[in-house]
C-alpha positions as CSV (number, residue, x, y, z in Angstrom):
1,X,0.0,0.0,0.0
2,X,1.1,3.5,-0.7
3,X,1.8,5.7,2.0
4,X,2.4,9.6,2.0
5,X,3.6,11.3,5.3
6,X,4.6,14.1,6.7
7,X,6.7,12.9,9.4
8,X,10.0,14.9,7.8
9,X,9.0,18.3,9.0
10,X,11.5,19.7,6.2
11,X,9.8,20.6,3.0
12,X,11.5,18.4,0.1
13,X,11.1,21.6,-2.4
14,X,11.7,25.0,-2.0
15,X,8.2,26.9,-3.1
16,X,8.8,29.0,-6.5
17,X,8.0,32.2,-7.2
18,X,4.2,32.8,-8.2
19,X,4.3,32.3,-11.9
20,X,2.6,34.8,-14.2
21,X,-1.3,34.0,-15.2
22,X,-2.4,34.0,-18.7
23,X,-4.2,36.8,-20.6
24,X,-7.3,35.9,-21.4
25,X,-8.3,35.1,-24.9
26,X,-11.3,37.3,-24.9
27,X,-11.5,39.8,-21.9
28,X,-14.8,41.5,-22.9
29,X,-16.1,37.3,-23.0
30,X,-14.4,35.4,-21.3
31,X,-15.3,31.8,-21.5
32,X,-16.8,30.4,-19.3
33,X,-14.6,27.6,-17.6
34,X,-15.4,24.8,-14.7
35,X,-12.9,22.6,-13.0
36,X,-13.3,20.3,-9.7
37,X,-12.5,21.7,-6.1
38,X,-9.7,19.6,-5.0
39,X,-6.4,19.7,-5.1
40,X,-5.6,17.0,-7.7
41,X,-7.1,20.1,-10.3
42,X,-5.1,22.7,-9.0
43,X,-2.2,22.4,-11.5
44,X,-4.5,22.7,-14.6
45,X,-6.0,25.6,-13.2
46,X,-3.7,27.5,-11.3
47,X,-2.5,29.5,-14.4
48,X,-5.9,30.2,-15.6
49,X,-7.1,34.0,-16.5
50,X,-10.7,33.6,-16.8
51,X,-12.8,32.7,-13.5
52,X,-13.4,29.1,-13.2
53,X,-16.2,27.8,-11.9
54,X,-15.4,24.8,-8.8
55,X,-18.2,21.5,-8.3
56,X,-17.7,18.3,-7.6
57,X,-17.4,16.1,-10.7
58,X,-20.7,15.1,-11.0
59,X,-22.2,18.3,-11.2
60,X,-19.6,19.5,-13.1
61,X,-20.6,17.5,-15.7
62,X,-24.4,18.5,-16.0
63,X,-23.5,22.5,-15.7
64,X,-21.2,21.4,-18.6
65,X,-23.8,19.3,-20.4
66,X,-26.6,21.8,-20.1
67,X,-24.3,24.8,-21.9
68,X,-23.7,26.8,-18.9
69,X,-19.8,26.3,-19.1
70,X,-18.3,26.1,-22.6
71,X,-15.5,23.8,-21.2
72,X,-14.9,21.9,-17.9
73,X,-12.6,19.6,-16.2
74,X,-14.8,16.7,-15.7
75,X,-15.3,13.3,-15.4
76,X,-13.8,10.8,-18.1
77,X,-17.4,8.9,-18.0
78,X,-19.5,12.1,-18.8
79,X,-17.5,12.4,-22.0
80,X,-17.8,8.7,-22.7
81,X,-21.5,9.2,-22.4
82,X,-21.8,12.6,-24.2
83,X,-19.1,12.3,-26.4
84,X,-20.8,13.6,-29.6
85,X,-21.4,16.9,-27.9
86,X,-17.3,17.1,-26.8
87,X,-13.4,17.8,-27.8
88,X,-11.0,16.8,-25.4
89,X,-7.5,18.5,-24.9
90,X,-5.1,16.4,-26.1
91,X,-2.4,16.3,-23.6
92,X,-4.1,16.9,-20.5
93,X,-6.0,14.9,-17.9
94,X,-6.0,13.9,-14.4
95,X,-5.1,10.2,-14.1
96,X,-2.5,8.1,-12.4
97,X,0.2,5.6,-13.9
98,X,-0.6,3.4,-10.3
99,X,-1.7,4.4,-7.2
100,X,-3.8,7.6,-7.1
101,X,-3.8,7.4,-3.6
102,X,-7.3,9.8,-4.0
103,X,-9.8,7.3,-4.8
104,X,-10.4,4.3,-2.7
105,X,-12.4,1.7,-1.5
106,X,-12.8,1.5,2.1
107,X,-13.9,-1.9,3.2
108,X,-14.7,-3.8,6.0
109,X,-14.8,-7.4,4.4
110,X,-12.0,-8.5,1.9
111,X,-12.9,-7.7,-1.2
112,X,-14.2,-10.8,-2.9
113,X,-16.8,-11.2,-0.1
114,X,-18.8,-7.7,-0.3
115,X,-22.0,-7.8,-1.1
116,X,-23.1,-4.0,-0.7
117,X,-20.9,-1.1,-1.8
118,X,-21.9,2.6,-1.1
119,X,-21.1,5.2,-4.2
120,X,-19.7,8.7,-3.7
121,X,-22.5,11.0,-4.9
122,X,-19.5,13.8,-5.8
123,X,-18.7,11.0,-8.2
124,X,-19.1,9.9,-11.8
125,X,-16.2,8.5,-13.6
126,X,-15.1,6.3,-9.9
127,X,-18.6,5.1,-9.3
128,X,-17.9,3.5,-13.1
129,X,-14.8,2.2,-12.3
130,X,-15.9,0.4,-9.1
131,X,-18.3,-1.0,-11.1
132,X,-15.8,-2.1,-13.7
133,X,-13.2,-3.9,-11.0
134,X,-15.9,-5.3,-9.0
135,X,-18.0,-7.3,-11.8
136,X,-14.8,-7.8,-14.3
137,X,-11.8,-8.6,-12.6
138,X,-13.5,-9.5,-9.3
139,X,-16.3,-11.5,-10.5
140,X,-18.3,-9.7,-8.0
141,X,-21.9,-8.2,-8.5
142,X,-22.5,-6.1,-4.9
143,X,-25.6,-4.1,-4.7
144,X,-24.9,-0.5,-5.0
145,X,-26.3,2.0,-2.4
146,X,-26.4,5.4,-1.0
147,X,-23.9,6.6,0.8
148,X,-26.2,7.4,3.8
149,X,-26.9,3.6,4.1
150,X,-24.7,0.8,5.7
151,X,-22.5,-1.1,2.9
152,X,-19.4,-3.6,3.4
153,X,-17.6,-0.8,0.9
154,X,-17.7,2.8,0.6
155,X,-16.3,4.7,-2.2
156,X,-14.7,8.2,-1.3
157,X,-13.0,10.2,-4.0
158,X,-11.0,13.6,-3.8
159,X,-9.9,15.6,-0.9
160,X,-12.1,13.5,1.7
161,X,-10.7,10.2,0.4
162,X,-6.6,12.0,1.0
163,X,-8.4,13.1,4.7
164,X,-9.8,9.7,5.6
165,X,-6.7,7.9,4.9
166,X,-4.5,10.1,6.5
167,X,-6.8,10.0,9.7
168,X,-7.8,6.5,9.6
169,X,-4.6,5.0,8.6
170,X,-5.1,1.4,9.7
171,X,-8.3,1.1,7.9
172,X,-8.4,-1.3,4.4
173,X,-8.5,0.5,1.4
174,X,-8.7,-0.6,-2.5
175,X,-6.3,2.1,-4.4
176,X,-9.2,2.0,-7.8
177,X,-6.2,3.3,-10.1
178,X,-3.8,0.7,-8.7
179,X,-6.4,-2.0,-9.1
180,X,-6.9,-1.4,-12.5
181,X,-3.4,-1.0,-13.0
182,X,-2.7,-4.6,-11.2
183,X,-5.5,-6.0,-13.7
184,X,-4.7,-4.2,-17.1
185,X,-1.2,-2.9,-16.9
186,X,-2.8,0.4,-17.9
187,X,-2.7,4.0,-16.6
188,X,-6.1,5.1,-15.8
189,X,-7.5,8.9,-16.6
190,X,-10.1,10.4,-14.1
191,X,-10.7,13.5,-15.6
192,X,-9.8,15.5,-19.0
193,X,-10.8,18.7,-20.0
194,X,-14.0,18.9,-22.2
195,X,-14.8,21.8,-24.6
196,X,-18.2,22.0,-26.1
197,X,-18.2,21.7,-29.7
198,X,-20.7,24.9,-29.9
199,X,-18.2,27.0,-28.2
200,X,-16.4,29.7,-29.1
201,X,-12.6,30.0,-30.6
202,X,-12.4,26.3,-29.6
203,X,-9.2,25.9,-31.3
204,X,-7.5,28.9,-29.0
205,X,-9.0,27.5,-26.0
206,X,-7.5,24.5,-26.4
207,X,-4.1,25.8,-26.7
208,X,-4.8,28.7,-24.2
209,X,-5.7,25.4,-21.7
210,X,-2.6,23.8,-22.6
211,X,-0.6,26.7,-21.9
212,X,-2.1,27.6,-18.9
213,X,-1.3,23.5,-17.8
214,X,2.6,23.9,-19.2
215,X,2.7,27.2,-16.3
216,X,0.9,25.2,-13.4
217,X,2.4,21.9,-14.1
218,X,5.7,23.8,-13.0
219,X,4.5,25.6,-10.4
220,X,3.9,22.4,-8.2
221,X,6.0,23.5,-5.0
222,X,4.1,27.0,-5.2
223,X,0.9,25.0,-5.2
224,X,1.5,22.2,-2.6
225,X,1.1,23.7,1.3
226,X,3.3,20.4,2.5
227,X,5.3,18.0,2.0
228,X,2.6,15.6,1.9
229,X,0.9,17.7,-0.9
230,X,4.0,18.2,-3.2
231,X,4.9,14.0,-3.3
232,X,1.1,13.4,-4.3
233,X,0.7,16.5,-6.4
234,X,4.0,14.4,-8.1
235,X,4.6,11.2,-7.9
236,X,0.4,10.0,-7.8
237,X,-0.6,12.2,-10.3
238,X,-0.4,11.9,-13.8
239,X,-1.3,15.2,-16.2
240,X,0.1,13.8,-19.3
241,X,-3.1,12.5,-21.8
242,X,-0.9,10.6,-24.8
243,X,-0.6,7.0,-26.4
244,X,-0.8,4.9,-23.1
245,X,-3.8,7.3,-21.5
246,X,-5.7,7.0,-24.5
247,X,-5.3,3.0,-24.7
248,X,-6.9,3.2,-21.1
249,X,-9.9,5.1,-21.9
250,X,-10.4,2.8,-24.9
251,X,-10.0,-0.2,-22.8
252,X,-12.3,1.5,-19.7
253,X,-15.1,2.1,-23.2
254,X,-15.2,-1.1,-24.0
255,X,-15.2,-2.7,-20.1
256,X,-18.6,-0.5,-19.8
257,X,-19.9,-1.5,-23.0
258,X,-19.1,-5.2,-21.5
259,X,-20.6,-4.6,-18.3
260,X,-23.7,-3.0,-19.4
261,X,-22.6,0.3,-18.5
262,X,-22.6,2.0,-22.0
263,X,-24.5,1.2,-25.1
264,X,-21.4,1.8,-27.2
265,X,-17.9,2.3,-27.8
266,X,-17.9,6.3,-28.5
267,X,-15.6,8.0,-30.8
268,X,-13.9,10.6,-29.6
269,X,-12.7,13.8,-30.6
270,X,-9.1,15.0,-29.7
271,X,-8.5,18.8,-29.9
């Protein structure tokens, strides 16, 4: 199991300089951007001229899908599901090459014995890949429930999942990312940045997003408050969206398609 601590009270970096934000491609209209409220999003954003909106991921998502945002940070699976309406940036997500550390599984029976699991409601592409793990690779068919209700699993994602571990430490937890690592020898991507396709000077975003990304991205010791922050900010987290991330998302299609979970294999649009 992965372990992040902060029992060397040195810092490990020495914090940068703020970095310069970008202009914004339109200030009269600025477009109208969305990312997650957690730390795991803070190096795409940090950078970032125009406001930016902050909701959990499944919220995200329908503020994205109902036009209010021209482009979001969200959830891998609302693009899966919507992807006619969506370009993603190519080069950028939020994923993990192994443990994520960030999305877990707490559980109080081993794994192949659950029989209830409780979703995070904050959640859209994890509750998928629970899903996934638990009826693929562990030949398990649980019955999902709230997360108010008693369950032999509960799935916690984000900030609260990195505060649970860290103050329940001897608790057992399934690392999703590293599962499905263990199973496909794959990276796995949680979120990407979505642009709607009716937005404006999509092509600029894009780029504007990437640059923004390129500033953050180096700007992780100015970012991280600790220790603890800066090694997962770094060594859990995975920004880079190429060859081996986009393998993954094909192979996490077709495991929904196979699981009942999506009615088909979408084809996706890379900006």
């Amino acid at each position: 199991m992965s372990t992040l601590s902060d029992n060397n009270p040195t810092r490990a970096f020495t914090a940068s300089k703020p970095l310069p934000k970008l202009v914004p491609l339109n200030p009269n209209e600025p477009h109208r951007l969305g990312s997650v409220p957690y730390l795991n999003a803070s190096p795409l954003t940090y950078a970032i001229a125009e406001p930016v909106v902050l909701l959990e991921p499944s919220k995200l998502a329908v503020e994205l899908a109902q036009g209010h945002l021209h482009a979001a940070l969200v959830p891998l699976a609302e693009v899966l599901e919507n992807a006619a309406s969506y370009h993603i940036v190519d080069g950028l997500a939020i994923g993990s090459l192994n443990s994520v550390y960030s999305v877990i599984l707490v559980h109080t029976l081993p794994v192949i014995r659950m029989e209830t699991v409780a979703l995070d409601p904050a959640s859209k592409t994890s509750n998928q890949l629970i899903r996934v793990l638990l009826q693929k690779y562990y030949r398990r068919r649980p019955n999902y429930v709230s997360q108010d209700e008693p369950a032999d699993g509960q799935l916690i994602i984000g900030d609260p999942a990195i505060l649970y571990r860290r103050t329940h430490p001897d608790e057992r937890y399934l690392d999703l990312a590293q599962s499905w690592h263990s199973h496909t020898g794959l990276p796995f991507v949680f979120a990407v940045w979505a642009v709607r396709k009716d937005a404006p000077d999509v092509v600029a975003l894009a780029k504007n997003l990437r640059a923004a990304a390129k500033i953050g991205l180096q700007a992780r010791d100015e970012i991280a408050r600790t220790h603890f922050e800066y090694r997962y900010l770094t060594e859990h987290l995975y920004y880079h969206l190429g060859a081996p991330q986009k393998k993954a998302i094909a192979t996490f299609a077709a495991d929904l398609v196979e699981i009942g979970q999506l009615s088909v294999i979408p084809e996706l649009s890379y900006l």
